[in-house]
C-alpha positions in Angstrom: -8.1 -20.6 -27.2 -9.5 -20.0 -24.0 -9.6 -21.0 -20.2 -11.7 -21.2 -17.0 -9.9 -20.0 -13.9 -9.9 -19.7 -10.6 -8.9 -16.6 -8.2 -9.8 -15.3 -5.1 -12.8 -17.6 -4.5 -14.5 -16.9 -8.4 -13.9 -18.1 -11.5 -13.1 -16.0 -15.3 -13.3 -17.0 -18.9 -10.0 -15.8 -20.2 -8.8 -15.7 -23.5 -4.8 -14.1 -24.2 -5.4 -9.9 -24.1 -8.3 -9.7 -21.9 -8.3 -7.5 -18.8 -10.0 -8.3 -15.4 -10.2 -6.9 -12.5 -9.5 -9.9 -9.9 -9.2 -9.7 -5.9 -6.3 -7.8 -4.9 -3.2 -9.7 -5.3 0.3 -9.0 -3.2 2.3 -8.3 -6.8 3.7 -4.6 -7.9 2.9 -3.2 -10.8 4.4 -4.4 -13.8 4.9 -7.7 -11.9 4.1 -11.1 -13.7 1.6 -13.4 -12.3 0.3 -17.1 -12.5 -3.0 -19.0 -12.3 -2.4 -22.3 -11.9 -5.9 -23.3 -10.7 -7.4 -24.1 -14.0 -10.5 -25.5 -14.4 -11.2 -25.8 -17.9 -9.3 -25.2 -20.9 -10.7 -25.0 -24.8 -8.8 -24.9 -27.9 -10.5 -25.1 -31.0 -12.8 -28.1 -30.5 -10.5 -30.1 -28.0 -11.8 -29.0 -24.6 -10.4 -30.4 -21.4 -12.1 -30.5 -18.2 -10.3 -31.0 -14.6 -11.4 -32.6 -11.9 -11.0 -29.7 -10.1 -8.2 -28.4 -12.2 -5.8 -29.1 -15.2 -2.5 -30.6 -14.3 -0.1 -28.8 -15.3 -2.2 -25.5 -17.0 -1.1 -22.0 -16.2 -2.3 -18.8 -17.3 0.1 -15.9 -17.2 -0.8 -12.8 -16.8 0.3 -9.0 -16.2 -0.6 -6.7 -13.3 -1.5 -3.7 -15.0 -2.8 -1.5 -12.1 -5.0 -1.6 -8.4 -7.0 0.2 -7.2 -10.6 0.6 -5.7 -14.3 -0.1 -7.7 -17.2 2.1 -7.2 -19.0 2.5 -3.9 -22.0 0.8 -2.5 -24.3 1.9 -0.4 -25.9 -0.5 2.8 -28.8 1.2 4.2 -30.5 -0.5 6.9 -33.6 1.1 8.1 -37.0 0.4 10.3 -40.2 2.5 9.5 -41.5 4.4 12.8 -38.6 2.8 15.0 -36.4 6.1 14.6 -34.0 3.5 13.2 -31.5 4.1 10.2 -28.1 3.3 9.9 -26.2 4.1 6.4 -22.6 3.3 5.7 -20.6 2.4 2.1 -18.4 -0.1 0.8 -15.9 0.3 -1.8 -13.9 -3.4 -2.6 -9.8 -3.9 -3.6 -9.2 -5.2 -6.9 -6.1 -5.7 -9.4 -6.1 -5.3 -13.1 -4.9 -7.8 -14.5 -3.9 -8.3 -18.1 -3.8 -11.8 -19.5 -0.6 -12.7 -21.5 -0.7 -15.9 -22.5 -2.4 -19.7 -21.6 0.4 -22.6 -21.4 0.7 -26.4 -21.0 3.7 -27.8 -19.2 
């Protein structure tokens, strides 16, 4: 079984098990969390589709750690202008482990 969510403006296929690493949420460590904004949901060959989302879906999952993903470098920069700017980026996120997919 499986399930399309929503979180932090993207979407994740998510089974029961699977880590992600989802924008930062405002839970502690060890703390439990739900997604209730699910858009599709697939068990077997019965597969519901919302319209945006599944009434009364929730995926449940743990918050395993956060922290901070690799950095990216922006370079901006004009040939014969004496022009370059450089600066990096590195973006929030929480692990998240998924626990379980329930209806009701």
């Amino acid at each position: 079984m499986y399930a399309v969510i929503k979180t932090g403006g993207k979407q994740y296929r998510v089974s029961a098990g699977d880590k992600l690493n989802v924008e930062t949420l405002p839970v502690t460590v060890g703390g439990d969390v739900a997604f209730d904004q699910v858009l599709m949901l697939t068990d077997g060959d019965n597969t519901e589709i919302g319209a945006p989302f599944l009434p009364g879906v929730t995926v449940t999952a743990r918050v395993v750690e956060h922290g901070r993903g690799e950095k990216i470098r922006i370079v901006k920069f004009k040939r014969r202008k004496h022009y370059r700017r450089q600066a990096g980026h590195r973006q929030n996120y929480t692990r998240v482990e998924i626990t379980g997919v329930a209806r009701g």
